[in-house]
C-alpha positions in Angstrom: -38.7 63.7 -108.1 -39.5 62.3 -104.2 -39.2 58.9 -105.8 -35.8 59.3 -107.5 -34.2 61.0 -104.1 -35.6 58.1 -102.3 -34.4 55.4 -104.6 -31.0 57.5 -104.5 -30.3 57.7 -100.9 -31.3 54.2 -100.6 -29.1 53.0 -103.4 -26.0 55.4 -101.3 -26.7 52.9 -98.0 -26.4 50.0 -100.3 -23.2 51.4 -101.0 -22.2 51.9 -97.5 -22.9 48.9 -96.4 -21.2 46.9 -99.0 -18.0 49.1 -98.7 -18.2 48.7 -94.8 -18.7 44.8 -95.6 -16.0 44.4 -97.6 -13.2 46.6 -95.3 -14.4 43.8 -92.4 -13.2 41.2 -94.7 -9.9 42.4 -94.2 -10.0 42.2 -90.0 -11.7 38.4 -90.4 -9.4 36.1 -88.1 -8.0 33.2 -89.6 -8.2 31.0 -86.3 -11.9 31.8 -86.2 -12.3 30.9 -90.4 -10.5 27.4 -89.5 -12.6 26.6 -86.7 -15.8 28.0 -88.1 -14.9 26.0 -91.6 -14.5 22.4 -88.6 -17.8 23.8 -86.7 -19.4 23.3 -90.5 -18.1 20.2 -91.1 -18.4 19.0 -87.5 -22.8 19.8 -87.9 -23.2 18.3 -91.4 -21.1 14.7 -90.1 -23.8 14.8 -87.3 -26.7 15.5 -89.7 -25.6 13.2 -93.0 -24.2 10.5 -91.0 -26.8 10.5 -88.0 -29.9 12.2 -88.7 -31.0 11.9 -92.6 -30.5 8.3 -93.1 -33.2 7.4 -90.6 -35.4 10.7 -91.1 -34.4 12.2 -88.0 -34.8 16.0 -88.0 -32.0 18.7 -86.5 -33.5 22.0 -84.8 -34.4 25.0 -86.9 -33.5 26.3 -90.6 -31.4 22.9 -90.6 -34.5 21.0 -89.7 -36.9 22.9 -91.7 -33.9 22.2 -94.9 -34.4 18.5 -94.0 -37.9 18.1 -94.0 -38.4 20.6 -96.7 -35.8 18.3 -99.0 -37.7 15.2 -98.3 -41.2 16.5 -99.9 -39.3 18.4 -102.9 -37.5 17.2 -105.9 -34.6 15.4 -105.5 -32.2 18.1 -107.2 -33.8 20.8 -104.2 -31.8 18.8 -101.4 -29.9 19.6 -97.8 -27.5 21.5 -99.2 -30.1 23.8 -101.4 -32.1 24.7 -98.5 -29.4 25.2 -96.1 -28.1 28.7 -98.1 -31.4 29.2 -99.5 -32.7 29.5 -95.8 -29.9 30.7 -93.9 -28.7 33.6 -96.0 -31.4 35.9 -96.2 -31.8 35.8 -92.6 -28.2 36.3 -91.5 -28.2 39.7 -94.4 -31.9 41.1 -92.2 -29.8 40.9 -89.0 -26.9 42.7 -90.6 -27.4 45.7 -89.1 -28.4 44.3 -85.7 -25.2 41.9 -85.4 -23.1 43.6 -87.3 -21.0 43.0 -90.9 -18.4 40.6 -89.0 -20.9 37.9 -87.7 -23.1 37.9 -90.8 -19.9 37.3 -92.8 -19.0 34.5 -90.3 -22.0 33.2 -90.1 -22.8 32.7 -94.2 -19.5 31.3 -94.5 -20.0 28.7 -91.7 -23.3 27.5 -93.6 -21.7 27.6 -96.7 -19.1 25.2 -95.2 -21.9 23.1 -93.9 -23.6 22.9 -96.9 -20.7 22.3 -99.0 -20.1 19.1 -96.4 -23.3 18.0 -96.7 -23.4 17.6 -100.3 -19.8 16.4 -99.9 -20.4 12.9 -97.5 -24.3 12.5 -99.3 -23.2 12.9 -102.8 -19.5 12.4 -103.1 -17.8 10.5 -100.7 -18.2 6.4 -100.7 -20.7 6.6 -97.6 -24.2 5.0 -98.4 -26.5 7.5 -95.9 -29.7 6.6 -98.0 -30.9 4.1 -95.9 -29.5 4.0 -92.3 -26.6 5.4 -90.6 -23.0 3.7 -91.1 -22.2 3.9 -87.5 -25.5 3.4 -85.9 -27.9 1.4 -88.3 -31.7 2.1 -87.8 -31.5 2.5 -83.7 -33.3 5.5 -83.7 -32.2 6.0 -80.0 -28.1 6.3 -80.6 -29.0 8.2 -84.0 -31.1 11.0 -82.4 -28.5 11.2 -79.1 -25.1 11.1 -81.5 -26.7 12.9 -83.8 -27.7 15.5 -81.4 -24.5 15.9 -79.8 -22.7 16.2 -82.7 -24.3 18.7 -84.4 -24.8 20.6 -80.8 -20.8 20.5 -81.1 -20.5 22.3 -84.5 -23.3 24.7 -83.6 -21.6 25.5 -80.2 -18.6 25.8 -82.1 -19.8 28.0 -84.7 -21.1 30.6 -81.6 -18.1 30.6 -79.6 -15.9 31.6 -82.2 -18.2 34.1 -83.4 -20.5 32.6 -86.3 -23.9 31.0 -86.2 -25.6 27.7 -87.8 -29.1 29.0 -87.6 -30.5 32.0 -89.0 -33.2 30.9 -86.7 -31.5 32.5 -83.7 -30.5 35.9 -85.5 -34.3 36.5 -85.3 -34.6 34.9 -81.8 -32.7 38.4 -80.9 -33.9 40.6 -83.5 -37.8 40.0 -82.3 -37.2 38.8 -78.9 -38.1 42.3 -77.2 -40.4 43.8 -79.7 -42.5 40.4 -78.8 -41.7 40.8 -75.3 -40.6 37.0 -75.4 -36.8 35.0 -74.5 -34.9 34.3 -77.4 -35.0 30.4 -75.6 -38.7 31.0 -75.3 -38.9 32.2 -79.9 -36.8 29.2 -81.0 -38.2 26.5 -78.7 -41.8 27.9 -79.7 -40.2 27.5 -83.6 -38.7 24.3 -83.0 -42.4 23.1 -81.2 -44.3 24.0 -84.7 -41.3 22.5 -87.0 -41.8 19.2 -85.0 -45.9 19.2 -85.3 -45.2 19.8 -89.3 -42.9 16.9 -89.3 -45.7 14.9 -87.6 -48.1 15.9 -90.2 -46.3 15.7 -92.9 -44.9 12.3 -92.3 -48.5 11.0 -90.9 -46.1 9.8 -88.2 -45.1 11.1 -84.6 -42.4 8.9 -83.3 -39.7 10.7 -85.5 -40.7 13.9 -84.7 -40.8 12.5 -80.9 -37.4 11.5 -81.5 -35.9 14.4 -82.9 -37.1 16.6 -79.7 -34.6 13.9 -78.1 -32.3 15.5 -81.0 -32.6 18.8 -79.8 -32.1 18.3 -76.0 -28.6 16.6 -76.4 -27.6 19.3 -79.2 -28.9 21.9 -76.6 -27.1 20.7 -73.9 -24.0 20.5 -76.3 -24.3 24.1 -77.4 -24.5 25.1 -73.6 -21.4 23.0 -72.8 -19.0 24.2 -75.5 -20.3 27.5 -75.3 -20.5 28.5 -71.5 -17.5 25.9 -70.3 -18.0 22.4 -68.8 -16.4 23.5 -65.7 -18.2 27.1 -65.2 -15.6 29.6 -63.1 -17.6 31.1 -59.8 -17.5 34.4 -59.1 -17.8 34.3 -55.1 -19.3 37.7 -53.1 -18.2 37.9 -49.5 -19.7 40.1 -47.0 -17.7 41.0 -44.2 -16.3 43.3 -41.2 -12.7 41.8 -41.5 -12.0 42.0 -45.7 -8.2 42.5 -44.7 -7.9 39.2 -42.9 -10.0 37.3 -45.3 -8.1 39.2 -48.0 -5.0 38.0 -46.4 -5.9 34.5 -46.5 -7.7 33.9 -49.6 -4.7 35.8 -51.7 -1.9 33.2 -49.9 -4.0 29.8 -50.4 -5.3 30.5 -54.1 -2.7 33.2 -55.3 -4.9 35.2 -57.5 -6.5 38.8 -57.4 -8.4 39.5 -55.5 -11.6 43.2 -55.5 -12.9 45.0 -52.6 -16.1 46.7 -52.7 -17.6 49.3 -50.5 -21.2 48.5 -49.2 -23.4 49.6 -46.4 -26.2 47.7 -45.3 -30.2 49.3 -46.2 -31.7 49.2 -42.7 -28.7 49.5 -40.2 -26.8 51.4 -42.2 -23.6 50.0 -41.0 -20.5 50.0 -43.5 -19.5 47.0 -44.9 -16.2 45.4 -47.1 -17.1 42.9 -50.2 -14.5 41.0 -51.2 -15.3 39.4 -54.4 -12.7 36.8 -56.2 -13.3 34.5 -59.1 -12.6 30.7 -58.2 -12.9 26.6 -59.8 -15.6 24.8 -58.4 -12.8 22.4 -56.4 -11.4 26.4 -54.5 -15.1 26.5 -53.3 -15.2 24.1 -50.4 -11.6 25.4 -48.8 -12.7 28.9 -49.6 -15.5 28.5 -47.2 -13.5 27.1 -44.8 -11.4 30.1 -44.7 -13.5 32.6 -44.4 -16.1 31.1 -41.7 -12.9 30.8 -39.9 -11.8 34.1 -39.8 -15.2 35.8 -39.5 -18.4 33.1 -38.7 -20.8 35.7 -39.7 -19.4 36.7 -43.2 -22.3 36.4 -46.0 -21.0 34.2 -49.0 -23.0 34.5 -52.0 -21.6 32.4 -55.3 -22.8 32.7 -59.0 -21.7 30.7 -62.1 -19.9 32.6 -64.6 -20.0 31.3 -67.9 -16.6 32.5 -69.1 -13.4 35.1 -68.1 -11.3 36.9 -70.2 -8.5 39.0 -69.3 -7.8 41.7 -71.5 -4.5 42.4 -72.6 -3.2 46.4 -73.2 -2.8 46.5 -76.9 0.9 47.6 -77.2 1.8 51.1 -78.5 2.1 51.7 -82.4 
């Protein structure tokens, strides 16, 4: 009787999350579908067209679906793997990101996959032996390739997908192993490369495709945190209303005071903190050391700002 109520209740989640999946179908964006479905086309140009011809391997499920198509049959290929892979990954972090990512995130490998199979098996491009646009120059396949499919994956993440199922459990492990999610997939990424070594008997592929990864990394990092980060600029001083003054006259934007006292002396302080471009940075300081020598200026990188707008009144 335990074991019915147990297969019961669990059989009522099922439910729940299918019904719950379903109703976020509905509030799916089609700005984000469109540029998830280019994101998937975007990774499998870089992989196809780059990468595969000349063996080269992508990070992750997408290099593990590479090397696991070269040592299978020929009908388990790229495109097999990809779904095979990816799926049951994004459905275990379900609960952890939530029913809108993991619906993004299949459909963005399905797109992938489908363009994969699409320039390999359909379209008049002959990938089996080297790249069309770079021949065998293993050098310009691993950077292009890299940065390419570093464009689609950054794409994918920005607008609220994934490539990698590899990632989801970066962040679903990350703290139960006390490790960085940069620390999990670098540490996958490490091992997928010594398989590819052994498997191949070879390691300057392998060596390559690490070359692979750092311009796709780099890629990711660009599309998804900016090229030109915003810095958020903390200003510690005893004359915030002068400094106020100045800095809301040259740069014309809003500008937040903060009320501080200092830890030894005490003493009551103003922090006027303001969100500028890297090329406001150098006149900003200029300003401020003029109107108060001693102010503190501490400056961070932020990786992106949003202003939210009121939703309007129904």
């Amino acid at each position: 009787m335990r074991m019915m109520d147990k297969v019961f209740w669990k059989g009522v989640k099922v439910i729940k999350i299918i019904v719950k999946v379903f109703g976020e179908i509905k509030r799916l964006r089609p700005k984000n579908l469109l540029l998830l479905a280019l994101s998937g086309l975007v990774n499998a140009f870089g992989v196809t067209v780059f990468l595969s011809p000349v063996k080269l391997y992508d990070s992750g499920i997408s290099g593990t679906s590479m090397l696991l198509a070269q040592v299978t049959p020929p009908a388990w290929d790229l495109s097999f793997f990809l779904i095979v892979l990816n799926v049951p990954l994004f459905l275990y972090g379900l609960k952890k990101q939530g029913s809108r990512f993991t619906i993004y995130a299949i459909y963005t490998v399905m797109v992938y996959s489908l363009g994969a199979w699409l320039i390999t098996d359909v379209l008049p491009i002959d990938v089996s032996l080297a790249s069309p646009l770079a021949g065998s120059d293993l050098l310009l396949c691993a950077l292009f390739g890299g940065l390419i499919s570093g464009l689609g994956s950054g794409l994918a993440i920005r607008f609220g997908g994934a490539m990698d199922g590899i990632e989801v459990m970066a962040v679903i492990f990350s703290k139960k192993l006390g490790i960085s999610v940069g620390t999990l997939v670098m540490g996958y990424n490490l091992i997928l490369y010594i398989a590819c070594g052994v498997v191949i008997n070879s390691w300057i592929l392998p060596l390559y495709s690490i070359v692979t990864y750092m311009a796709a990394l780099k890629m990711v990092d660009a599309i998804v945190e900016g090229f030109d980060r915003a810095k958020s600029v903390y200003i510690v001083t005893t004359r915030h209303e002068e400094i106020c003054a100045s800095l809301s006259q040259v740069f014309e934007q809003g500008i937040t005071v903060l009320q501080a006292q200092g830890f030894f002396s005490g003493a009551e302080r103003k922090i006027v903190w303001i969100v500028l471009n890297r090329f406001q940075i150098s006149r900003m300081r200029e300003l401020v050391h003029a109107i108060d020598p001693s102010a503190y200026i501490a400056i961070y990188e932020v990786a992106d700002v949003f202003k939210l707008e009121p939703e309007p009144a129904r």
